[in-house]
N, C-alpha and C positions, 0 to 999 in steps of 0.2 A: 436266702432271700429271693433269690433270681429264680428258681425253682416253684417257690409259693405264687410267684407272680404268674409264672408261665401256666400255673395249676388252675390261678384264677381264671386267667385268661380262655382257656380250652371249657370251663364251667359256663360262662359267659356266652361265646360261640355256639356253643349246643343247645344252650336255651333257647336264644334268637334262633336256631333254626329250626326248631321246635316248633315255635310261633308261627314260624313263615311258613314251612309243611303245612299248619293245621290250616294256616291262612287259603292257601294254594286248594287244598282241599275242599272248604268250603267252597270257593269261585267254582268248582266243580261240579256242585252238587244240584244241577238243575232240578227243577218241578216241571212235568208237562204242562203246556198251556192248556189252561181248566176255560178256553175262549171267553175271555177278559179282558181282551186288547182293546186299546181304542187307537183313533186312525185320526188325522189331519185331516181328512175328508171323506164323505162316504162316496163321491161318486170323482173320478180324474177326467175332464174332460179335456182333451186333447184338441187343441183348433184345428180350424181345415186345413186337409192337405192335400194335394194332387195323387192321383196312381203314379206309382211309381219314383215319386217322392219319398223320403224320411222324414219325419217331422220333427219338429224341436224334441227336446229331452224336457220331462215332467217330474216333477217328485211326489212321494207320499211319504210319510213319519206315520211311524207305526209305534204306540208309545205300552212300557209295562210299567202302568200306575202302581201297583203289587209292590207288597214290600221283599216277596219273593223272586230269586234267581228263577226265570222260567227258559224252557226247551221250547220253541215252536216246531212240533213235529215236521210239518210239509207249508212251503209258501209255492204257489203254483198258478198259472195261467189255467183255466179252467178250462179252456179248450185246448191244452195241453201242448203238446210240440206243433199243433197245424196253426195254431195261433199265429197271426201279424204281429201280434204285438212281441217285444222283446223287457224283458228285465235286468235290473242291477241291483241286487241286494248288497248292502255292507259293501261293495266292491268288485263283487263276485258276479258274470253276465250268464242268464241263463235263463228257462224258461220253467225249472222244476228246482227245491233247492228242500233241503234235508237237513233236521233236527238244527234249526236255527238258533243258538241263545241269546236272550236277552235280558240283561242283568236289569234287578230291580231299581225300581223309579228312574229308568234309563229308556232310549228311542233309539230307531236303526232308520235310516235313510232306506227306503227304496224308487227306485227312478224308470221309468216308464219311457220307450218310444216303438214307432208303428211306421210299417211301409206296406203299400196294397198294390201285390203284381194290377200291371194291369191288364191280366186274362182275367183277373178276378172281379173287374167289376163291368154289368153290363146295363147300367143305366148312368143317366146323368150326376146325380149325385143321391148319398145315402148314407145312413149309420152304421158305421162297422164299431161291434160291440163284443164286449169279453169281461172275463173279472179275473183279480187276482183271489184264490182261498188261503184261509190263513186256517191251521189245523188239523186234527185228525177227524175220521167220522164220528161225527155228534158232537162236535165241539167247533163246527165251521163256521170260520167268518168270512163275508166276502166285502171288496170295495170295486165298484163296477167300475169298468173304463170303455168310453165314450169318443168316438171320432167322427167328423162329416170329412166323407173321403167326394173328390169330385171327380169326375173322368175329363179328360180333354182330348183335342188331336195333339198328337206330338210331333212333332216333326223334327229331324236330327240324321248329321250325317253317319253314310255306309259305311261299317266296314270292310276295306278290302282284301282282295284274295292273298295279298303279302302281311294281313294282319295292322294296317297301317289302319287309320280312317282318313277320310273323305276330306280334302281342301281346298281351299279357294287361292288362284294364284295373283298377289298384289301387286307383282314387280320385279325388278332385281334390285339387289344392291347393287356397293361400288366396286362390292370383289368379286361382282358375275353370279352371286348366288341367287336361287330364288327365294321370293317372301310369301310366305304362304301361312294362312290362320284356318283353323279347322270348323268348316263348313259346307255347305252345299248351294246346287242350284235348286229353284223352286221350279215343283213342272207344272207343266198346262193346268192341270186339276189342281194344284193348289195353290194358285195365284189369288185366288176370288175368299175372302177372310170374311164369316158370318158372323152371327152372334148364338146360333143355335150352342154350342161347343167352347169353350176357350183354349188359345191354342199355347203349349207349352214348346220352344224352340232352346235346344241344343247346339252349339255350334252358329256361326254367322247364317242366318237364309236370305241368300243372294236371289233378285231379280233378275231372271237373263236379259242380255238385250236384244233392247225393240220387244219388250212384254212390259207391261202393267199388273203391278197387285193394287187388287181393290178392298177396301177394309171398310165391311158394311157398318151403318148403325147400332153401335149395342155390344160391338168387337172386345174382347179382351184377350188380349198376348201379351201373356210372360213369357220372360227370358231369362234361362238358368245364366250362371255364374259365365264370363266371357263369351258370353251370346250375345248379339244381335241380329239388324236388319241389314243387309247391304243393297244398293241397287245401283246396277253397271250400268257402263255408258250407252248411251240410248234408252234407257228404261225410265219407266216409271213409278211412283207409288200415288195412291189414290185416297184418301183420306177422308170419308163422307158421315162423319160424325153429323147430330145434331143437337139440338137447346136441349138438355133437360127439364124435368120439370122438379125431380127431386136432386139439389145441389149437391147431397151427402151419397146418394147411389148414384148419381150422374148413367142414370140408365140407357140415354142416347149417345151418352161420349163413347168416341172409340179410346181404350186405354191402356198404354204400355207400360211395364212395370216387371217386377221378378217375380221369380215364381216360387216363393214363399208368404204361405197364405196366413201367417201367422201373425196376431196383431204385434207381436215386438217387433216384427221385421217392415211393420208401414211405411217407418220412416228412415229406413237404414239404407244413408248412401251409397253408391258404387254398387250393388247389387247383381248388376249385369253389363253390360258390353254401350253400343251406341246406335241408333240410326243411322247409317252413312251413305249420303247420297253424294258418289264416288264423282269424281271429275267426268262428265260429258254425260251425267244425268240429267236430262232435261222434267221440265214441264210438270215438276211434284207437287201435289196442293193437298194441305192439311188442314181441315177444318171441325174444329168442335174434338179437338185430339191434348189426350194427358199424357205426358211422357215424363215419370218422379221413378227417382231413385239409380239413376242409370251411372257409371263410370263419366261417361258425353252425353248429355240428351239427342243433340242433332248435331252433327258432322255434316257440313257443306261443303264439298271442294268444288268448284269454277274451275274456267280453261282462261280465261279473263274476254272470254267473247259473251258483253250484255246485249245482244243483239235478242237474246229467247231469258224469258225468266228460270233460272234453276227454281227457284221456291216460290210459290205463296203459299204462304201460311194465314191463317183466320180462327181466332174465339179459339186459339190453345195455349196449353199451360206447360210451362218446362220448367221443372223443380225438385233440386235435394239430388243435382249431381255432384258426384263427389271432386271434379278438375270443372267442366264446362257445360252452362246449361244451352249453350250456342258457340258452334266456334266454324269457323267460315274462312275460305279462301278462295279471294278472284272471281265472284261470283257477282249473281244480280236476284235481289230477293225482295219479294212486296210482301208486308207483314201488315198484320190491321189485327184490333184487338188480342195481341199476344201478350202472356204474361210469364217473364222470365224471371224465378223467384230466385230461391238462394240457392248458393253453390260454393263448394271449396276453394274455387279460385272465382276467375274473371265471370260472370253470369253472360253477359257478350261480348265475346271476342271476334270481332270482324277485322280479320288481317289481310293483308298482301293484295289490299285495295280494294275494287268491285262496284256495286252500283244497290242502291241501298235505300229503299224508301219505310220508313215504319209510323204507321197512323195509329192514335190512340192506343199505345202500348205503354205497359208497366214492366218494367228493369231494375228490378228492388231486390238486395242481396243481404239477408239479415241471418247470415250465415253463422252460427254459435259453435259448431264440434270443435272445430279448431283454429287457430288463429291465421286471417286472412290478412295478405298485405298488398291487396291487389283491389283495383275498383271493381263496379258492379257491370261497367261496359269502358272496353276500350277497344281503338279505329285505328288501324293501322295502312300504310302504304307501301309498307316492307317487311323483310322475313328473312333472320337467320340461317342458313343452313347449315347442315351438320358438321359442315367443315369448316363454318365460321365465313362462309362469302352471303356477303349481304345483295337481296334479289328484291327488287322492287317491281309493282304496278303500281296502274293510276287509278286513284279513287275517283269514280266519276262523279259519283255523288252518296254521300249518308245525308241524308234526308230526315227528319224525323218533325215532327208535327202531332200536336195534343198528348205527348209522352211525356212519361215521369223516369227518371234518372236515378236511384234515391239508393242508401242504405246505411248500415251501422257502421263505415268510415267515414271521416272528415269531409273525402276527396271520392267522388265515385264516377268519376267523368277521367279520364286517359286520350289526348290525343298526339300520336306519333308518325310524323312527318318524315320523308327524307326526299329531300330534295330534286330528285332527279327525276319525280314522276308525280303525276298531279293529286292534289290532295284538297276536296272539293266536303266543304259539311255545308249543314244549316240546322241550327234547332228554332222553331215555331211555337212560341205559346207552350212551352215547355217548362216541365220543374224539376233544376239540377239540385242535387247535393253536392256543393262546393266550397267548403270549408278551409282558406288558404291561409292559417293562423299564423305562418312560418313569413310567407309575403313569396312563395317559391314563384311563384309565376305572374308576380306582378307583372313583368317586360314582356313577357311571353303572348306575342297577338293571334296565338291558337288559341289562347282563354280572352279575349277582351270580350267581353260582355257587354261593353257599348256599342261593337261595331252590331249595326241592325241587318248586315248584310248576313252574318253568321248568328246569332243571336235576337231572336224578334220577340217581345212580346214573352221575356221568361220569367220566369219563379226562381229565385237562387237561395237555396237556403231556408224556406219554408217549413212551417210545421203542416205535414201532409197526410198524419193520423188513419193511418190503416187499421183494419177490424183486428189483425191476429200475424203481425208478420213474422214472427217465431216459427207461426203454422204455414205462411205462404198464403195465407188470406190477405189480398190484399185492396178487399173493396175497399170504398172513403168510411169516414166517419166523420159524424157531424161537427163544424168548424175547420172540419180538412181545408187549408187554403188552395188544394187543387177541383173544387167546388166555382161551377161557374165563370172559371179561366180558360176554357178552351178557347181555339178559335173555330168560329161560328164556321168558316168556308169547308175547313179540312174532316168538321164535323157530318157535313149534310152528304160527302163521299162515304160515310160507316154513321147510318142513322141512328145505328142500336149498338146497346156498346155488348160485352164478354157472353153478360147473361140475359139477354133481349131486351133492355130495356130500352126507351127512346132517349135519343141525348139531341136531339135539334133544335131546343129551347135552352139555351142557355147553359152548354155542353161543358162539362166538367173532363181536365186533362187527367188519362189515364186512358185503361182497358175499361173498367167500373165505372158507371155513372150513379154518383151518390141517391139513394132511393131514403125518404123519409118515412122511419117506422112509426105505425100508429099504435 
């Protein structure tokens, strides 16, 4: 019995692999592609990207409609190994790829990207083009790919003779060491930023002192990943932005930003490094200037002497930092039509005191990527150190008049005291978002709202209906309750509000004075 069984069993076995061999076989038995492919697109166009740049990764599906198993003889860049461009077939990276199968009514992924030395290009900007072929001769198909490469100045630190590169020294530590971030100084000749070129920066580009960078009309610098601006003590930046006339090109703004030109990357925080205008930076003034997507927008550190302004700032935009769209220490800054959007944490952070005046500004944080538990501005008089000892100055004054406070928390207003050193506000015709469902600060007379000595003439809690604050658009919209509320005095010092319009008739709080569409 156990023998007949065992008989069966080995009959069974053989059969099954019988089937499976013949199975195996077939999956074998390709057909040359008779060029019948179809493709997910006939042309891949690649967005802009800088020289010397890599650009995003692209895909194409390459599809065998056929009920037959086919072979694609040759898949190939058609300008062959000199090609920019790079490929991924099924997995596989290369620029030439051999007897390819693809089983029938089945698709094979391939993925596309492109970098252009830049000895190779010697104009402003242009189309660099190529194709992929798909078969043998007489049976070719091709899907073209497509890029606007642009040329810029680059600028980025040396390497040195011990193979190190180029750095900037910030300090010492507590154990004697030095702190140092990888960057350079700027020299004579490139202090002065045009709009002929847009300039791509590597590493921090430090200001020496006692020099000035000027950033013409029409400027645009990006900053790759851990890059920024710095400017040392005595120095300056010069910031001569003007009105545009198209809001969407902002063709006279000067505009900081990263240096990926790719539309998924418009809005992706942290992107690059900060502006830092380093303790005993004097006399910076930024006008008609975007700075989105930065790690910090602007870094202000003070020596706590307001005798000279560190900053004025006018008619700029600071938005989609990933920690702080402002963050300040000890310093003394006149701001007038600035608009601080959203940001992963505090949107203004004015710490460790200073001197502070802000005219028709907007401070709206309607930050969505991830959750924030921090207001849109808070005012401090003190500061942590790293060691846990608490270091105070005196706020001489935060000042704010025709400003909006606002966003998607409760509570977007922070004010933190310590005792030991002066702590001076005033808001004017002002509109907070202050939402104290809890009663947390009923007792607390940093928030009384009735005192008029700190509180004159405000909006608390108001429906203030902006155009697009997801987007950082934050003109009025019609029944905005910050329509018409300014006051008239603080109005007639900044006649025209962000985007030149007149606000001296009956001036509306904010950067934006609501304009009636016909």
């Amino acid at each position: 019995m156990k023998k007949i069984r065992l008989k069966h069993i080995i009959i069974v076995l053989f059969t099954v692999s019988l089937a499976l061999g013949s199975s195996c076989r077939k999956d074998f038995d390709f057909k040359p592609s008779a060029g019948n492919l179809e493709f997910s697109k006939d042309t891949v166009f690649l967005d802009t990207v800088f020289a010397n740049i890599g650009s995003s990764t692209y895909s194409l599906k390459v599809y065998n409609r056929s009920n037959d198993d086919i072979q694609i003889p040759t898949i190939s860049l058609e300008n062959g190994q000199e090609s920019n461009y790079r490929l991924n077939v099924d997995g596989a990276a290369g620029k030439t790829f051999e007897n390819v199968p693809l089983l029938a009514k089945d698709s094979l992924f391939i993925f596309v990207e492109v970098t252009i030395p830049h000895d190779q290009v010697n104009q402003n900007e242009f189309l660099y083009t190529d194709a992929i072929q798909f078969g043998a001769s007489g049976n070719t198909q091709k899907v073209e790919l497509v890029t606007l490469i642009k040329d810029a100045v680059f600028l980025y630190p040396r390497e040195l003779a011990d193979g190190s590169t180029e750095s900037l020294l910030l300090g010492i530590n507590d154990e004697g060491n030095e702190i140092r971030i990888e960057g350079f100084f700027l020299e004579d000749n490139e202090l002065n930023f045009n709009n002929e070129k847009p300039y791509v920066v590597y590493g921090y580009a430090a200001v020496p002192n006692e020099r000035v960078a000027t950033f013409e009309a029409g400027t645009r610098v990006h900053f790759h990943k851990n890059s920024g601006l710095l400017v040392s003590p005595e120095a300056s930046i010069l910031v001569n932005g003007m009105l545009s006339t198209d809001q969407e090109l902002l063709e006279n703004e000067v505009i900081f930003e990263g240096d990926r030109l790719e539309p998924e990357f418009s809005a992706i925080p942290g992107q690059w490094g900060t502006i830092w205008l380093t303790r005993g930076s004097i006399d910076n003034q930024l006008n008609y200037l975007t700075i989105k997507n930065a790690t910090v927008g602007l870094l202000v550190e003070g020596n706590g002497d307001f005798t000279n302004s560190n900053l004025t700032v006018s008619n700029t935009q600071v938005y989609n930092s990933l920690s702080f769209n402002l963050r300040t220490k000890s310093c003394k800054i006149n701001a007038n039509n600035l608009v601080l959007g959203n940001s992963g944490s505090v949107s203004a952070f004015l710490s460790l005191g200073g001197d502070y005046n802000f005219n028709h500004c907007t401070i709206a944080n309607y930050w969505r990527n991830s959750f924030r538990n921090v207001p849109s501005l808070v005012i401090t008089n003190f500061e942590e150190t790293g060691s846990g000892e608490i270091i105070s100055s005196d706020l001489i004054g935060a000042n704010f008049s025709n400003s909006i406070i606002d966003g998607n928390r409760s509570i977007e207003l922070s004010l933190l005291k310590n005792d030991s050193a002066l702590f001076q506000y005033n808001f004017t015709s002002c509109a907070l978002k202050f939402s104290d469902t809890s009663n947390e600060f009923n007792d607390d007379p940093l928030y009384d709202f009735d005192n008029a000595l700190l509180f004159d003439s405000i909006l608390v809690n108001e429906e203030l209906l902006f155009q697009n604050s997801l987007e950082n658009n934050f003109s009025l919209m019609q029944n905005s309750a910050a329509i018409d509320n300014g006051n008239m005095e603080a109005a007639q010092l900044l006649p025209t509000d962000i985007l030149g319009f007149n606000r001296t008739n009956l001036p509306d709080i904010g950067a934006y004075e609501y304009i009636e569409q016909n």
